[in-house]
C-alpha positions as CSV (number, residue, x, y, z in Angstrom):
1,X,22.9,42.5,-45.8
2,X,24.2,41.9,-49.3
3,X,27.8,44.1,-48.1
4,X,28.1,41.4,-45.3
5,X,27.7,38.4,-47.7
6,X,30.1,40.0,-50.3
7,X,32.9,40.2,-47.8
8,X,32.3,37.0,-46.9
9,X,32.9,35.7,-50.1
10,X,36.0,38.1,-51.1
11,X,37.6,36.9,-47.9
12,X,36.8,33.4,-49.4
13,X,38.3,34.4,-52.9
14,X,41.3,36.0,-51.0
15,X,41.9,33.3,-48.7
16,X,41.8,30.6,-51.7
17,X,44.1,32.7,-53.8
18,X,47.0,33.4,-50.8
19,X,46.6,30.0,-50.3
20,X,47.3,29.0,-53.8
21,X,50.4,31.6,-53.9
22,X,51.8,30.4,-50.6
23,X,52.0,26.9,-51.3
24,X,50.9,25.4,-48.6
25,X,47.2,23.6,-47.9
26,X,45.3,25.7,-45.3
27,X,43.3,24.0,-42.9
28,X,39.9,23.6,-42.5
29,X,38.8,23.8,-46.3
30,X,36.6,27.2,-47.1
31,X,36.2,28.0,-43.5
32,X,40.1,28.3,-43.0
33,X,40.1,30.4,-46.3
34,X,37.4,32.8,-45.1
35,X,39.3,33.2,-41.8
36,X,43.0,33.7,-43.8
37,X,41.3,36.3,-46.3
38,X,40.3,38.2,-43.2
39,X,43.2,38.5,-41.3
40,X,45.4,38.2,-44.4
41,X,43.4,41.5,-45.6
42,X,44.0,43.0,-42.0
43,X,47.6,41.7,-42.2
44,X,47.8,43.4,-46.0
45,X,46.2,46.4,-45.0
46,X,48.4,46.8,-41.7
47,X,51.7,46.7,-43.5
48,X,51.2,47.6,-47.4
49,X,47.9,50.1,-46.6
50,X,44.9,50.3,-49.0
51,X,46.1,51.0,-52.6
52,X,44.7,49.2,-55.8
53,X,41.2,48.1,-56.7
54,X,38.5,47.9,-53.6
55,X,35.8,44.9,-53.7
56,X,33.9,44.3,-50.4
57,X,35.7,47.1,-48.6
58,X,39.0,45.1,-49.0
59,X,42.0,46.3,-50.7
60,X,42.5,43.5,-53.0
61,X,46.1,43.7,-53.8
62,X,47.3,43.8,-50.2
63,X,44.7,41.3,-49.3
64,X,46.2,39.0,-51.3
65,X,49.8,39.5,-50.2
66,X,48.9,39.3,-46.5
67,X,47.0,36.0,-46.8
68,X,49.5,34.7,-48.8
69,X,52.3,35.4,-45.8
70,X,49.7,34.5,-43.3
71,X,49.4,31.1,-44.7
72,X,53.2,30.7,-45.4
73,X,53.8,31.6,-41.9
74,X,51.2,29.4,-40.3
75,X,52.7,26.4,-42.6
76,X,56.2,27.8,-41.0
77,X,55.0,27.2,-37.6
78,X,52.6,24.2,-37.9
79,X,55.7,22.4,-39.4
80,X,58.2,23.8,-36.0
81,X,55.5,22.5,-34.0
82,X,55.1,18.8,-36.0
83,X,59.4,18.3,-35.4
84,X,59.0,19.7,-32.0
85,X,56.8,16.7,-31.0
């Protein structure tokens, strides 16, 4: 129980802090985050692998990195599709 709720709050920690390094808002507030620090930490894992301090069964480090190009990629796109209409 508690290993569910700490992931769910890394991914919120993760999400917030990719965001923040991206530059770009993230939609839909600390829902959006949650769901950016999980694939972001899928994303980080994926390409980087799991080095550097583990919290929550996520690999910190290239959790961060991932949301972070998550987030700048899905303000890449939202912006395409904004011009595009």
């Amino acid at each position: 129980m508690w290993g569910i709720v700490l992931s769910i709050v890394m991914a919120i920690i993760i999400g917030l802090i990719g965001d923040a390094l991206a530059g770009h808002e993230m939609p839909g507030g600390i829902a959006g985050s949650m769901i950016a620090g999980f694939v972001g930490a899928w994303l980080g894992a994926t390409i980087l692998g799991d080095w550097g301090p583990v919290i929550g069964d996520f690999a910190v480090i290239p959790a961060i990195l991932g949301t972070a190009l998550f987030v700048f990629l899905l303000g890449l796109v939202s912006k395409l599709l904004r011009r595009a209409t």
